[in-house]
N, C-alpha and C positions, 0 to 999 in steps of 0.2 A: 504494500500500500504506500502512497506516494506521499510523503507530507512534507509541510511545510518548514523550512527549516529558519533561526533565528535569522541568519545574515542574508536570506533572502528577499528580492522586493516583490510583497505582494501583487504588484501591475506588473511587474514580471511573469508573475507564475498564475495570472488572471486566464490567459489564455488556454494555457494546459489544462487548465480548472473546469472552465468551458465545454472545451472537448470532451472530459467524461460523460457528462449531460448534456450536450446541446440544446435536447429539446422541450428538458425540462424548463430551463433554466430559459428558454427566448419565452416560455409561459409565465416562470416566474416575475418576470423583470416589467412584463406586461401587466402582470396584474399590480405591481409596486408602482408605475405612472399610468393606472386607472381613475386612478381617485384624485388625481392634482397632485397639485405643490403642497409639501407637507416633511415634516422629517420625522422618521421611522428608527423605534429602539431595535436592541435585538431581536427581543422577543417576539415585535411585530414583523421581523424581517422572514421569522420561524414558520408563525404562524400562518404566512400569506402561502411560504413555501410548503407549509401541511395540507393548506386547500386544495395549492393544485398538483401532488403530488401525491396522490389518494396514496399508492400500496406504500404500504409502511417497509417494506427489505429493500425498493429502490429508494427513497427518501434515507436509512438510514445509510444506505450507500452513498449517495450525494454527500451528507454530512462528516461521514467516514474519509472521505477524500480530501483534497487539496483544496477544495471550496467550503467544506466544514472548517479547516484550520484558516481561513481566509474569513469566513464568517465570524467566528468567534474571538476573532484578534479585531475586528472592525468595532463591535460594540452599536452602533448605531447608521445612520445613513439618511441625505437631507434629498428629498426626490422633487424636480422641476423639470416635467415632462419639456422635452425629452431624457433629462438627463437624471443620473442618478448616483448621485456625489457619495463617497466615503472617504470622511477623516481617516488617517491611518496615524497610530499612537507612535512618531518614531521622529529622531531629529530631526529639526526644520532643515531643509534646503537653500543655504543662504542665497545662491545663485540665483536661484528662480521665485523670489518672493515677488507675491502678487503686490500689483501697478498702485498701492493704497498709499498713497505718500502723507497721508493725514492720519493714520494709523499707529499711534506708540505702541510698541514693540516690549513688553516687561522680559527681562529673560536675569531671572534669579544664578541659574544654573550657571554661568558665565563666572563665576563666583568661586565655583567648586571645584578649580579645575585642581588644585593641592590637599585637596580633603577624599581620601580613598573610602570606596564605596561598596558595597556587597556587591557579586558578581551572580547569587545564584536567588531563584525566586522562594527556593524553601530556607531563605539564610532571612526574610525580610522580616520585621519585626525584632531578631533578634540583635539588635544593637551596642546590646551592653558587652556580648558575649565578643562581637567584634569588636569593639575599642577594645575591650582589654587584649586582645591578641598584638591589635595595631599597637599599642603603649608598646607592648612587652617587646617588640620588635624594635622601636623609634629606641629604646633606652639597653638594647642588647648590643655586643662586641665590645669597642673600646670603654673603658672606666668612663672618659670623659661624656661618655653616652647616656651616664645616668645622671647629669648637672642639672636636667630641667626638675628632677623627683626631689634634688637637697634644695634647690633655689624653693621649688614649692611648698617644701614644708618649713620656710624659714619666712615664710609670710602666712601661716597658719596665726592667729589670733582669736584672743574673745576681750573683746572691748580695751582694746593696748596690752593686754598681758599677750608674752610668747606664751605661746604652744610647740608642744616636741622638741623642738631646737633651735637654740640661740647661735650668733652670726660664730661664735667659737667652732663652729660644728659647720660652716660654709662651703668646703668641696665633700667630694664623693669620696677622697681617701681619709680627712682623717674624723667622717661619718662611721667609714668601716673600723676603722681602728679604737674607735670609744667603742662601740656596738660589738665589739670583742670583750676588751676591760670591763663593760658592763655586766655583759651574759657571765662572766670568769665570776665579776662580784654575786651576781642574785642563783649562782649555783650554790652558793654557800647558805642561803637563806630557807626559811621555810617560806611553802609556799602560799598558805596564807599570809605572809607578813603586809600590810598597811603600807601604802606608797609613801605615806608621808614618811614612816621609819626613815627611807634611804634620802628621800627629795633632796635634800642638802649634798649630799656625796654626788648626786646625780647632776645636780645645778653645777656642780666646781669641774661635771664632766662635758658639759655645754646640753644637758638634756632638761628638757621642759616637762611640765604636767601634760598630761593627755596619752599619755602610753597605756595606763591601765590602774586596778584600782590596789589590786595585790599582786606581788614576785613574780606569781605564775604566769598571769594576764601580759604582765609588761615583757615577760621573759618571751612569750608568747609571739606579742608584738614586734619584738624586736628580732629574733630568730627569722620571723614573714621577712622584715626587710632587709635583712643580712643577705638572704636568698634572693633574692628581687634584686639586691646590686649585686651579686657574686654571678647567679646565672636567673632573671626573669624566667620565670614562664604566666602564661594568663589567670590561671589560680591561683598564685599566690600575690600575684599584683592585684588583682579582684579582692582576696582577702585583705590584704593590707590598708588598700584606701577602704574596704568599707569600715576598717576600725578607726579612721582619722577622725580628730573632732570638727569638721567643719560643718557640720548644720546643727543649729540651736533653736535659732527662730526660723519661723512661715510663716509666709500670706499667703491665701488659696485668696484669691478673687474670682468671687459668683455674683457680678451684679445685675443679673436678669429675673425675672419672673418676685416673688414672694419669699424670701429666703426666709426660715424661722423654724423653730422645733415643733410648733403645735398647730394645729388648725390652717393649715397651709396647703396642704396635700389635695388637687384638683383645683385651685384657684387659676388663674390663668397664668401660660409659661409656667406654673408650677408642678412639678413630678417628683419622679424620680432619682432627679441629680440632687435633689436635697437631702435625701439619703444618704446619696453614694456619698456626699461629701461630709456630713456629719457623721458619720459611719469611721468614713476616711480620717477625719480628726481624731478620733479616741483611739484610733488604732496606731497613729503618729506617735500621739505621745506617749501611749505606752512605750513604744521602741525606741522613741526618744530619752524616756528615764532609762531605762535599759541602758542603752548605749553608755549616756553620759554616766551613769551609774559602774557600766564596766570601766571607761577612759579614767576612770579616778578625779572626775571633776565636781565641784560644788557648784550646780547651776541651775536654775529652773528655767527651761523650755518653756518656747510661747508661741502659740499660734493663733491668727488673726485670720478668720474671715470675713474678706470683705464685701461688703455686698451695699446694696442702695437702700435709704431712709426714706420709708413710704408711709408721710403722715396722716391719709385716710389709708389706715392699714385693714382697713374690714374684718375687726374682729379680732387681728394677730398682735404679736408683738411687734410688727417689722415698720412701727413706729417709734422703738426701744433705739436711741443712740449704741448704749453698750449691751450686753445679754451673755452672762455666764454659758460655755456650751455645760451642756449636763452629763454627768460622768466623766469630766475630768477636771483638773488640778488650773490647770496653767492657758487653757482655750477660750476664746469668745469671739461673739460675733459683734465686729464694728461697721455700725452701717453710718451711710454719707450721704446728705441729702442728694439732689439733683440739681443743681444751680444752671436756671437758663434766665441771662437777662436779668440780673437782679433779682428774680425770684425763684422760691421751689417748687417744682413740679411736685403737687400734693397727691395724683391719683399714681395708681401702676400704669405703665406704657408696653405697650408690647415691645420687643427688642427689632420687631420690622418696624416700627414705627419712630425708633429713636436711637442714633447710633451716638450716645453722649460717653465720655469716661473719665473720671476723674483720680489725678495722681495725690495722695497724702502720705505725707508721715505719719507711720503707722504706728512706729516704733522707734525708742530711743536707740539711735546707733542702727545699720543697715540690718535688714531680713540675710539669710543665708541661704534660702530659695524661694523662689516667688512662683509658684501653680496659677495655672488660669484654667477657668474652665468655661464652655462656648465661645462666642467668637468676640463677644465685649467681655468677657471677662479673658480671654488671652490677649486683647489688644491691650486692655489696662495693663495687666502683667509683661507685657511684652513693652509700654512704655517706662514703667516702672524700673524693667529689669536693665534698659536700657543705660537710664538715669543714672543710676545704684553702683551699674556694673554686678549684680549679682547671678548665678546661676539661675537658670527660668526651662520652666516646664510648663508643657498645653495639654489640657485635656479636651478633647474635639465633643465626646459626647454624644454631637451626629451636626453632620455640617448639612446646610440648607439646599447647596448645589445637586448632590445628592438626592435629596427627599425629592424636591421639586425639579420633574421633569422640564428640560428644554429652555431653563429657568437665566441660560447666560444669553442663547438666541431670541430668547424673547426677551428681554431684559425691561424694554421700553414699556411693551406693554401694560410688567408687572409694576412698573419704577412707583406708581402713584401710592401703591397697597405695599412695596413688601421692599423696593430699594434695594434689591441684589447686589446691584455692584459696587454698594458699600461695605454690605457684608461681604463677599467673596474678596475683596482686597485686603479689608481687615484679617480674611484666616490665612490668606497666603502673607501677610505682614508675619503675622505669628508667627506661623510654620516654619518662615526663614530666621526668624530670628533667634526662634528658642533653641536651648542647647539640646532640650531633648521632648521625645513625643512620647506620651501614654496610650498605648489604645488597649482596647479589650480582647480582641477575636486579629489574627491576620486577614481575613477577610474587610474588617473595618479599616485596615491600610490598602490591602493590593486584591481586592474583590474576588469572585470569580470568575469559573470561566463564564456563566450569563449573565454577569452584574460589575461593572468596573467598583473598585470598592473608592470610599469615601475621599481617603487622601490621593487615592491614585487617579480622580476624575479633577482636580486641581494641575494633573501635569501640564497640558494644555487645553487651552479654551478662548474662544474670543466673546468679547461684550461686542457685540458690530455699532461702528461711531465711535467709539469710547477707547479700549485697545484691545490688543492682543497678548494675550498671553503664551510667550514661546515654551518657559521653562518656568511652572510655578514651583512644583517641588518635587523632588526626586524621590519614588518610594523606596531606593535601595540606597536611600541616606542612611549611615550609622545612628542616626537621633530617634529612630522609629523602634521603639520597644512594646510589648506586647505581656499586661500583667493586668488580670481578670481582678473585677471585683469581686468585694469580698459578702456570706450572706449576714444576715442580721440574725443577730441571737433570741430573734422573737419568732422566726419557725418554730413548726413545729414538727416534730419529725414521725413517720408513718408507726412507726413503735411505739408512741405517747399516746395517749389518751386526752381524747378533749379535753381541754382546761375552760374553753369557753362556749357556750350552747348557739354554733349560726346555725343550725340547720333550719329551725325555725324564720332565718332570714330569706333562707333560700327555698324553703321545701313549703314550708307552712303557710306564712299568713301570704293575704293575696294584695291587693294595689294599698301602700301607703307611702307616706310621706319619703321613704328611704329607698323604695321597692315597687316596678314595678310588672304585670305581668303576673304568670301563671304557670306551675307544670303540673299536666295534669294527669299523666302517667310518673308517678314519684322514682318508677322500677328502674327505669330508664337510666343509663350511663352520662354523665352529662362534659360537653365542652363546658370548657370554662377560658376567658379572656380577661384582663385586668389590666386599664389604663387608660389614660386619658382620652377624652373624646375630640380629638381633635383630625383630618384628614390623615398623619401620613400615618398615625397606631391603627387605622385603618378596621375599628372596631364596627360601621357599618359595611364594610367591605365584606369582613367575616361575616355579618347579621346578613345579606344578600347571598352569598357561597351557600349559609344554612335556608336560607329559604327557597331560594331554585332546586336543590337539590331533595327532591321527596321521597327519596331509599337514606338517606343520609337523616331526615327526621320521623322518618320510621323507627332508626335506631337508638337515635338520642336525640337530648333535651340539651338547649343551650343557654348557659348564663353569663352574659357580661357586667361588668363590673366598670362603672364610669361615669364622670356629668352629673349634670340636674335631668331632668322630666322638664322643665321651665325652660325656656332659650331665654325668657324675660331674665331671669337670675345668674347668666352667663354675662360678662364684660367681655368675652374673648369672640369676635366674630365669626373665627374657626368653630367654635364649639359649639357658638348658636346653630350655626346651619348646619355642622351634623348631627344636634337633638333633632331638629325639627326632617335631618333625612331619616333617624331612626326609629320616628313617629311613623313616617309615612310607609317606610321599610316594614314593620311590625303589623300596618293597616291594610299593603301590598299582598304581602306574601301571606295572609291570616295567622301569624304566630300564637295568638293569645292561645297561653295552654302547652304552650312549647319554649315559651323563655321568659326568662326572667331576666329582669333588666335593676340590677340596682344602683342608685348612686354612687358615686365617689366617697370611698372612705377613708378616713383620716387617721380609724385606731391601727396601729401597726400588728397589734396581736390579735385583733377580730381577722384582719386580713391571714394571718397566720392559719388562723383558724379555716376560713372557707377555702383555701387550699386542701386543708385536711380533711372537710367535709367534701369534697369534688374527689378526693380521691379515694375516700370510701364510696362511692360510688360507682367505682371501677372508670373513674374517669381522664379525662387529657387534659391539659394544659395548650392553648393555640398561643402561639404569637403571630400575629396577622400584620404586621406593621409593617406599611409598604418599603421603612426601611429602620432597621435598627441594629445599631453597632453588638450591642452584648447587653441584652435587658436583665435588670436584676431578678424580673418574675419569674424570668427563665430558672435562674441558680432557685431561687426560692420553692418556685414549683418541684424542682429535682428532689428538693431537702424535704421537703412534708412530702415525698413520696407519692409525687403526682408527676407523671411523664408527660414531656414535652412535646409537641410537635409543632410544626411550621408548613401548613398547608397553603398558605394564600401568599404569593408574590405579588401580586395583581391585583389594581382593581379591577380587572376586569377578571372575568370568572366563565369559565364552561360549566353550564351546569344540564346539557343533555344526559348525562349518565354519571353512573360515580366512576370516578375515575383511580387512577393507581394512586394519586396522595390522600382519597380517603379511605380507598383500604388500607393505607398505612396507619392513618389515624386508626380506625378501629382495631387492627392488628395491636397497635399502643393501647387501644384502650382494652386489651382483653391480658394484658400482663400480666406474670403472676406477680404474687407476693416476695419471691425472692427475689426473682429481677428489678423489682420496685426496691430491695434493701441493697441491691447493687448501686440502682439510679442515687441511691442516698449516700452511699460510700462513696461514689465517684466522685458529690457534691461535697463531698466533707475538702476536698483541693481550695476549692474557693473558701479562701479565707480573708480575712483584713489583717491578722497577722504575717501569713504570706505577702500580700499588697505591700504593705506597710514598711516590711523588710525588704522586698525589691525598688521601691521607690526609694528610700533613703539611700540605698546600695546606687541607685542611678546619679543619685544627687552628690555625690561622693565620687563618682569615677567621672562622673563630665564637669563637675569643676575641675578636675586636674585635666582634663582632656581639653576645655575651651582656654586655659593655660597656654597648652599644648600648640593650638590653633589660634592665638589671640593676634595673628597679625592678618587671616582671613578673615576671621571674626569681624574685625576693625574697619576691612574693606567691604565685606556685606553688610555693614550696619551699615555705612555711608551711604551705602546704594539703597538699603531701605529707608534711611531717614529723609532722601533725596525724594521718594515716590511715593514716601506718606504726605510728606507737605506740599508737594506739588501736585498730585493727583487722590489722594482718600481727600485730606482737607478741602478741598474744593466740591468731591462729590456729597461731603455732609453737609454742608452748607445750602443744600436744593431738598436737604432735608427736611420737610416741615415742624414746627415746634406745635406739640401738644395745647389745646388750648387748656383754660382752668378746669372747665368742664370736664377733662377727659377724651372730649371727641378730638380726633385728630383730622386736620381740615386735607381734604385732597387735591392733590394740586392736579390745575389742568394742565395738557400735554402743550408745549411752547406754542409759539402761532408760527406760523412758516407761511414766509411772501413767498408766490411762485410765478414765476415768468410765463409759464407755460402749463397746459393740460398736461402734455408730454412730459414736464420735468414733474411734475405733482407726481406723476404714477410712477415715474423713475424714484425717487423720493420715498414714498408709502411704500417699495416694495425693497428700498435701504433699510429703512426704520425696521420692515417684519422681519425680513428673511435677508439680510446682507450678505451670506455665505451662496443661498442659489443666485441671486442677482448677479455677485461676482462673476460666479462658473457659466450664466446662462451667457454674461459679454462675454468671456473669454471662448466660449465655444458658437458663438452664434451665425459664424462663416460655418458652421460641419454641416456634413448631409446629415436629411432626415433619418430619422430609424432610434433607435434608443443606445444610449451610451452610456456606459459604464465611467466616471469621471474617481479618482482617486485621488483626496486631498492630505496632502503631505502637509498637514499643519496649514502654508500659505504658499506650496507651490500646487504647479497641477501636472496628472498625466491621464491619458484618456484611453478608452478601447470603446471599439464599436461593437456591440452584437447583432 
């Protein structure tokens, strides 16, 4: 079988592809410039070829060839009959870029040409594991090759006090030579002895606090780095900096949606990542005391989350300037009002609707790492960390380009409601700047094979008018690490016994204030979904899949879990209009008596609980969400012993027949018990201690790494600080400001003088579609018949079928 190989050009190998099918394939292409000008995902590319390719062994043969691996590298395809363009994901052609002289050109990547890169797709994600190879190699052969690891730890501090080693201890030779006399002295000692016993003998040897707390620890520490300059290798470099003392304090910045510990849960922009990251705090500072507790230092850890000061806080606290986090020692959340124009925006703002971020002193003396999480809370952190000079980390969470289809080509369209291409500059601002990325799943950095995943649809892209994007970000950058959250200690697990009575939420009473709907066969296995109501969680998506499908609610009852019943009680306009689709969905498909629908809830151990009731019932767990990085409900579900599944990609849905993903479902829903105490064990990985300990471990090897690279570093800041102020600044400024009310005013689309009818249509069909308009001038001498056009980013090459 012939396939496609990396260093080949797909319009190269278009034609051979052809050949195998001809005739399928002059059918195909016909039916994709049927329907007009339009651009087409993968899926759609699939599905048009399923039509007219009834028998399914030729079909998978077409796919099976040089035109599957052709398909599946393309990702999508923009059709303007005659033609029919495909982006191909691979470096720009600087020779041949298209005739757009008005057209700025971002190209990040230009940057990296001294920053070595993963070379294999199953390497991506793991970042951490590659710098420390890369160190161990930069600081391996000659002595003088380890001067950047003693310069580094001779600028380790906490607030002007040295740490590890004072300037007496300045080269790599006579580092090794104390680090002998030392190990000779604490062989003599016991090995619990109290750092303080020696500290004085240690001081007269040019060594600092921060080694450890007793003989063994320090002995410990210091043995790693005798090793590490005698002969490096990646584990014991890994181990050594994760014992240095360089992180004390954090700021995570979350300034989006309702941040707060209580009654916050379904408010608008309010989820899940309030969890993950309060979750994330308690789990910090435990490993924080820990650490500083081994290092032998006296210090209390502090962490600062920062988020926004919302004085009509409806009910929460997120009108509280300061607010202890609860369960630990040394954390809290400092919120900041919103200042625009002299005054503070009083209501909540959607984060489409407001791209504001403001830099404070958080803390006396710098942060030691700075987290951001979505795409204004990593722009704050990414200005902050700028500022500072401190270590910085992004957590992406789920980026918008993603969710929303078509969302950079249509851009203008959306600009009045949702302002793309403020957010999309602001994630690739981050993404370049931080030293390192979080994500949860590989898939949430480098997609599959039918779905480009989140960071990897950032490589490029164009806003058409606005720019282009040649090199947003590189997915086999060393910064891209991969470390799952962790679950909440409020599961509950399939071996427990109720502790709390839902079934009467779900089983028993019929329409009330919390609940509403009906099952009216109890016997029944039930889906169950849990998540906000908003389009991309895609909870009326699912509610549609169950209701076309009548073998599918034969067998079971379905409960979601999300919103109000009232669109009136929603401030989110997303959420209004999927209550009121879910109204109509439930009156559609006649569900009463087949689901139940209850509100949004807030308590974390009721929700604990109706996991556990779903999965006594021999039921599954959906996540239907048209797109999500790594949900927590997923790990959650696993842990109370309810198996997961993932039937719905699509909104769109076949539902002639049951097909093979809900005999999968049901296959999961007929599990035994012991495969259900497996799914639980599996789940016992996901931890916040694990997290906890890998994130500090990252925070610890890329401060010594952006060290490492601080004269790259220096030079992509420039270029980012260049094309924030001269192009994000300007695109928020067309920003509208919320009024006092809340309502945010819409702005109309600019007014355009036009010379001509002719130039009006030329114009209208820039603004829609500026990528067919391109290809349709550039091809508009070719014969008739259909044409295959192939866009290299901004060059072109064409075949005719």
């Amino acid at each position: 079988m012939a396939t496609l190989k990396r260093s080949d050009s797909i319009a190269d190998n278009m034609p051979e592809a052809l050949k195998q099918s001809r005739y399928h394939m002059k059918k195909c292409f016909a039916k994709y410039i049927e329907k007009g000008r339009r651009t087409m995902k993968l899926q759609q590319l699939l599905d048009e070829m399923e039509n007219v390719i009834d028998d399914q062994v030729e079909r998978t043969r077409v796919l099976e060839g040089l035109l599957g691996d052709i398909w599946f590298s393309i990702q999508e395809a923009v059709v303007n009959p005659p033609y029919v363009a495909f982006p191909l994901d691979q470096a720009p052609d600087f020779g041949n870029m298209a005739k757009d002289a008005n057209a700025l050109e971002v190209d990040f990547g230009a940057f990296d040409f001294s920053v070595p890169h993963l070379t294999l797709s199953s390497s991506i994600g793991n970042g951490l594991d590659f710098v420390s190879k890369f160190v161990t190699s930069k600081l391996s052969g000659r002595l003088e090759n380890a001067q950047p690891l003693v310069d580094y730890l001779l600028s380790l501090n906490r607030q002007g006090e040295k740490l590890m080693i004072n300037e007496s201890l300045g080269t790599v030779g006579k580092l090794q030579m104390a680090l002998i006399i030392a190990e000779v002295y604490l062989s003599g000692l016991a090995k619990d002895t109290p750092f303080q016993d020696f500290e004085i003998s240690f001081k007269e040897w040019g060594f600092e606090k921060g080694w450890g707390d007793t003989a063994e620890r320090v002995k410990e520490t210091m043995r790693c780095l005798s090793e590490v300059l005698q002969a490096p290798d990646p584990m014991n470099m890994e181990k050594f900096l994760s014992r240095l003392p360089t992180v004390f304090n954090v700021v995570i910045f979350s300034p989006h949606g309702y941040f707060g510990q209580a009654d916050v849960l379904g408010l608008p922009d309010t989820g899940g990542q309030v969890v993950y990251i309060l979750d994330q705090v308690k789990a910090l500072e435990e490993d924080l005391l820990l650490r500083i507790k081994q290092q032998g230092l006296n210090v209390k850890p502090q962490i600062v989350v920062a988020t926004r000061l919302i004085p009509d806080a409806r009910g929460t606290k997120c009108n509280l300037e300061f607010e202890a986090i609860d369960g630990t020692k040394y954390s809290n959340i400092l919120r900041v009002p919103f200042r625009v124009e002299n005054r503070v925006l009083r209501q909540w703002v959607s984060r489409f609707d407001e791209v504001t971020t403001k830099i404070l002193d958080l803390m006396e003396g710098n942060p030691d790492l700075i987290i951001g999480n979505y795409s204004d809370g990593n722009l704050a952190a990414t200005l902050m960390a700028g500022k500072l000079g401190v270590t910085q980390a992004t957590i992406a969470h789920a980026l918008e380009k993603t969710k929303y289809e078509n969302s950079d080509v249509k851009w203008k369209e959306l600009q009045s409601k949702y302002h793309f291409p403020c957010q999309f500059m602001a994630d690739i601002v981050a993404m370049n700047a931080t030293d390192f990325v979080i994500a949860s799943t590989y898939q949430e950095i480098a997609g599959s094979k039918d779905r480009p995943g989140q960071y990897e649809s950032h490589a490029a892209f164009t806003l058409p008018g606005l720019c282009r994007v040649v090199s947003g970000v590189n997915v086999f950058d060393p910064k891209f690490n991969i470390a799952a959250p962790g679950l909440t200690n409020l599961c509950i697990s399939h071996t427990q016994r109720n502790r709390v009575d839902s079934r009467s939420l779900i089983l028993t009473l019929k329409n009330c204030c919390i609940a509403n709907g009906y099952l009216e066969d109890k016997k029944k296995p039930i889906i169950f979904s849990m998540a906000r109501l908003d389009t991309v969680k895609n909870l009326t998506g699912l509610t549609e899949w169950y209701g076309k499908n009548k073998r599918l609610r034969g067998l079971v009852n379905l409960v979601i879990v999300g919103g109000f019943f009232d669109p009136n009680k929603s401030k989110d306009r997303e959420e209004m209009a999927e209550i009121k689709k879910m109204h109509e969905l439930i009156e559609k498909y006649q569900l009463k008596g087949q689901i139940r629908w209850i509100a949004a809830q807030t308590d974390r151990k009721r929700n604990g609980e109706l996991y556990r009731c779903i999965a006594d019932t021999k039921g599954a767990f959906v996540q239907p969400a048209l797109y999500e990085a790594f949900g927590l409900t997923v790990i959650e579900a696993m842990n109370c012993g309810l198996p997961p599944s993932q039937p719905i990609k699509e909104a769109r849905l076949k539902s002639s027949s049951m097909g093979s993903q809900d005999f999968i479902l049901i296959q999961k829903m007929e599990m035994s018990r012991a495969t259900l105490s497996l799914i639980s064990l599996r789940s016992a990985s996901y931890t916040w201690k694990i997290y906890a300990n890998k994130l500090l471990n990252m925070g610890n090897m890329y401060s010594f790494w952006r060290q490492l690279n601080k004269e790259q570093k220096l030079a992509k800041q420039r270029y980012i600080q260049l094309f924030f102020n001269l192009k994000f600044r300007e695109l928020v400024q067309s920003v509208p400001i919320p009024t006092e009310e809340g309502q945010t005013p819409v702005s109309e689309p600019p007014a355009r003088t036009q010379s001509s009818a002719s130039v009006k249509r030329t114009q209208s069909r820039w603004q829609k579609y500026e990528l067919q308009t391109r290809i349709a001038n550039f091809f508009g001498s070719c014969n008739k018949g259909t044409h295959i056009i192939f866009v290299l980013l901004s060059g072109f090459s064409e075949l005719k079928l």
